[in-house]
C-alpha positions in Angstrom: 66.6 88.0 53.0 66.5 91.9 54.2 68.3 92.3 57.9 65.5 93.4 59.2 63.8 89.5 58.7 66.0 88.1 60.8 64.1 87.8 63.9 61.2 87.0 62.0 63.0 83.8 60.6 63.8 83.1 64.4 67.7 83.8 64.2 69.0 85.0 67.3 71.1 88.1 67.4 75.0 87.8 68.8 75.4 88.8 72.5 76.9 92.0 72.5 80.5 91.8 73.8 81.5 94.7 76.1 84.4 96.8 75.0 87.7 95.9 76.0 89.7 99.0 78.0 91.9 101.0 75.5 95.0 102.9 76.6 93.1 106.2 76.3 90.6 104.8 78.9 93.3 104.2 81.3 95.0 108.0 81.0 90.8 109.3 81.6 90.9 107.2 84.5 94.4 108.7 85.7 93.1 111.9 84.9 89.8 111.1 87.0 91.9 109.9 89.5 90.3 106.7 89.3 93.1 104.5 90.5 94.1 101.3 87.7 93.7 97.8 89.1 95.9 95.3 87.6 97.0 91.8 87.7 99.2 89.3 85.9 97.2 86.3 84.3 97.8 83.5 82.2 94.6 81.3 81.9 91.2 81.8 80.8 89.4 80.8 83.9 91.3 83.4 86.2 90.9 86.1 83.6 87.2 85.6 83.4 87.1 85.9 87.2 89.4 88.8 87.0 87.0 90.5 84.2 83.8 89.8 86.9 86.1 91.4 89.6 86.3 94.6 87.8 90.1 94.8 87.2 91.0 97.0 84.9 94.7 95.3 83.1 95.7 91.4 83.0 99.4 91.6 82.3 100.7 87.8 81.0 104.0 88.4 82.6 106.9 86.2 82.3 106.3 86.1 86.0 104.6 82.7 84.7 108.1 81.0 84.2 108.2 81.1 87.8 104.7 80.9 89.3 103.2 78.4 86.6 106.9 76.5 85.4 108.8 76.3 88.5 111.9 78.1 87.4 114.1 79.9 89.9 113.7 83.1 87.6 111.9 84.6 84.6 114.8 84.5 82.0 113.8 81.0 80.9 110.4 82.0 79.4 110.0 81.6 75.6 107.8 84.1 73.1 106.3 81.1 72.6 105.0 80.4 76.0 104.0 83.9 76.7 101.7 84.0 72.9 100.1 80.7 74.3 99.7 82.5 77.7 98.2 85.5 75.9 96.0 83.5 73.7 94.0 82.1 76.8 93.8 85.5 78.7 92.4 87.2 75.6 89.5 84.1 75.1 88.7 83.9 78.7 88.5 88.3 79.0 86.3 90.5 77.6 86.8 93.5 79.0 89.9 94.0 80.7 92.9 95.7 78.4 95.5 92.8 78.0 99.3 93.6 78.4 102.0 90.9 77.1 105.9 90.5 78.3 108.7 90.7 75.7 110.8 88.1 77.2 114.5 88.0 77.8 116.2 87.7 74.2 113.2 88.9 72.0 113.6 92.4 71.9 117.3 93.6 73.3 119.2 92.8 69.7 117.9 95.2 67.7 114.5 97.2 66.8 113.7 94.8 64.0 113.7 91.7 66.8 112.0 93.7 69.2 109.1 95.0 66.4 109.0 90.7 65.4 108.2 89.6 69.3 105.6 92.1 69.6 103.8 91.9 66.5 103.4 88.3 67.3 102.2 89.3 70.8 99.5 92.1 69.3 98.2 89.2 66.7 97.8 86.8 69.6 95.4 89.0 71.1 97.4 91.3 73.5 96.8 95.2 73.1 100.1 95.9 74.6 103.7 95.2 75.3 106.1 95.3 77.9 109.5 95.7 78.1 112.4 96.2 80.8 115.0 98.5 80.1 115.8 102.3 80.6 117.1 104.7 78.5 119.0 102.6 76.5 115.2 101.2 74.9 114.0 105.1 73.8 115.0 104.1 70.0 113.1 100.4 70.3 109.9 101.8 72.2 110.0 104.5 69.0 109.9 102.2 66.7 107.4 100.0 68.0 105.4 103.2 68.7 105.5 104.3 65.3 104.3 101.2 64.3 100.7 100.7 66.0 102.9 98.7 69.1 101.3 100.3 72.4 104.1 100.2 74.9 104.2 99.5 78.6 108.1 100.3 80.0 109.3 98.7 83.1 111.7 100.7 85.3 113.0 100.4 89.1 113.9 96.1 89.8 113.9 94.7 86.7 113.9 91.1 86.9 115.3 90.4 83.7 118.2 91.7 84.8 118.3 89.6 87.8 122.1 88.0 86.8 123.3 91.7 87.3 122.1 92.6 90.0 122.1 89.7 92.5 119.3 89.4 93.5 115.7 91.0 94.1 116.4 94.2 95.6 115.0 97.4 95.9 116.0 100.0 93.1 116.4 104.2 93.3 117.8 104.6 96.7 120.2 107.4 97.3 119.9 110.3 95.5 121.9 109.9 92.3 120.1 106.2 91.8 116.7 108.1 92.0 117.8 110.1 89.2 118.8 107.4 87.2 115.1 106.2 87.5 113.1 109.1 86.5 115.7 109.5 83.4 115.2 106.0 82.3 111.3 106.9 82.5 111.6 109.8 80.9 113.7 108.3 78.1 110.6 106.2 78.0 107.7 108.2 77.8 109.3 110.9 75.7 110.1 107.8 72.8 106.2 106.7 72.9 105.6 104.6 76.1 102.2 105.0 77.1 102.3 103.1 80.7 105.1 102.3 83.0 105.4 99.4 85.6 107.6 100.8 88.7 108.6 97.6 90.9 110.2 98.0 93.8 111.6 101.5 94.4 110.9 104.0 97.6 107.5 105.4 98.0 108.6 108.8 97.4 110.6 108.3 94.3 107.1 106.1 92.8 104.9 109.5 94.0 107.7 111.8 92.2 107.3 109.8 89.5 103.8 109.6 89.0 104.0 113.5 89.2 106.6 114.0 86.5 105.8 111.1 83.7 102.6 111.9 81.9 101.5 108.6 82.0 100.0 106.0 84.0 102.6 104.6 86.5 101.3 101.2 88.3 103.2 100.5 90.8 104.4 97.4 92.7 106.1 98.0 95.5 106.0 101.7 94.7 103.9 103.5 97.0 100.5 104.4 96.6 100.8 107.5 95.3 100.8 105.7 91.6 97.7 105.7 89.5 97.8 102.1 89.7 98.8 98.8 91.4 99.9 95.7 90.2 100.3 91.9 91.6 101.0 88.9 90.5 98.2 87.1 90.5 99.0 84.1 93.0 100.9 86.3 95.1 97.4 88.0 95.3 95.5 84.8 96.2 98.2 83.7 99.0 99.1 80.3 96.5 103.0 80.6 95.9 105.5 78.8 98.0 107.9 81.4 98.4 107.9 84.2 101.3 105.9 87.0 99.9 107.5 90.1 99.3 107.1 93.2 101.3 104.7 94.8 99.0 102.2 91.9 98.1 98.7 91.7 101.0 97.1 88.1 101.1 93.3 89.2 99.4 92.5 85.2 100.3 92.6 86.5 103.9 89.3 87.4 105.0 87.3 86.1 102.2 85.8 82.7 101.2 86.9 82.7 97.7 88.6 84.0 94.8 85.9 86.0 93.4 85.7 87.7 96.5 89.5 87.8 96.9 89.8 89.6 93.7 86.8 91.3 93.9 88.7 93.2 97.4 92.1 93.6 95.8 89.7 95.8 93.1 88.3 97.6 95.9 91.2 97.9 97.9 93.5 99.7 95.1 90.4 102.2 94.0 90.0 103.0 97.8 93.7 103.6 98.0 94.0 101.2 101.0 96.5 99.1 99.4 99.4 99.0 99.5 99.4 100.7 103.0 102.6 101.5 104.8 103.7 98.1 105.8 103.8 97.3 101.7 105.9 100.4 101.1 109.8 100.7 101.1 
């Protein structure tokens, strides 16, 4: 049968699936000053209503060891969890560029580990990985680069390292610790990273930042001088337990349900209003 005797024979043609985001789309929209909205997600359902909302990046963070498993931090997530996590953001999106966590253990050892995690990650689906680390990760973000790995860095609070440093606190204050930061993201960028996440670190050192890396920086807790913002998702929707930090709003406030909710937080980070100065540091 000739293509063209399809419809004739009464076969329906596919839906057309809209394009997913690609990192390229996300420097034009830096360069347009189109600010990046992004949240963490790790089910279908939410990602389909974050795909309706307009947001831009689901990140499957191992944020989800805390908010979806209960642990007291994120170290206890396996690559396992996070490629089931990324599996059901990637069938439950269609358009929003999907970002996966490395967790703790899967990529410090060596750049052969760290290209194993994230090969996994990119064949369940993800378009992207992240990793925490500074300077120290230049030769494992080149080597993933050089392999068809888009990477995301992760500089400022890293929880990961949360047995280091104590606790949750905030990162690059004082002059010499600023400097540490824009060198760790420099170290980044110049080894192939082609988006940062800067979490928790003063508002002036996340607009310095955003001026001196070439990418796109989303920040959280960073000022809003970054061409993006992140938040975990439930922190977002006003459903975790915990105190919220300074930097996440309620979008649950106001609004009479989560398409709404997420449909603000979209609008809120392309007007610039969030994060405002009671979210900054």
């Amino acid at each position: 049968m000739a293509p063209s005797d399809d419809k004739a024979a009464g076969y329906a043609s596919a839906p057309k699936r809209p394009a997913r985001l690609t990192v390229p789309a996300l420097h034009s929209m830096m360069q347009e000053g189109t600010r990046i909205a992004m949240l963490t997600c790790y089910d279908a359902s939410l990602a389909r209503r974050c795909d309706d909302a307009g947001v831009d990046v689901l990140l499957v963070g191992d944020s989800l060891g805390m908010v979806i498993q209960g642990h007291a931090s994120t170290l206890p997530v396996t690559l396992t969890d996070t490629l089931y996590h990324t599996r059901c953001v990637v069938n439950g999106s269609t358009r929003a560029l999907v970002v996966a966590d490395l967790p703790f253990g899967t990529y410090q050892a060596s750049t052969e580990a760290a290209y194993m995690a994230a090969s996994a990650a990119i064949q369940a689906g993800a378009q992207m990985v992240k990793l925490e680390g500074g300077d120290w990760l230049a030769e494992t973000v080149a080597f993933l680069a050089m392999r068809a790995i888009p990477v995301c860095g992760h500089v400022g609070l890293q929880p990961q390292w949360i047995n280091v440093l104590g606790g949750y606190r905030v990162q690059g204050k004082g002059d010499d610790a600023a400097e540490t930061v824009i060198g760790d993201a420099r170290a980044l960028v110049d080894a192939g990273a082609t988006m940062l996440i800067a979490e928790c670190i003063p508002r002036a050192l996340g607009a310095r930042l955003q001026r001196e890396i070439r990418v796109p920086v989303i920040g959280i807790g960073a000022g809003p001088e970054c061409a993006g913002q992140v938040l975990v998702i439930y922190d977002a929707l006003g459903i975790t337990p915990a105190k919220p930090a300074r930097f996440v709003r309620d979008f649950m406030s106001g609004h009479d349900g989560v398409a709404a909710a997420l449909a603000a937080f979209v609008a809120a980070v392309r007007d610039g209003s969030f994060p405002g100065p009671e979210h900054c540091f």
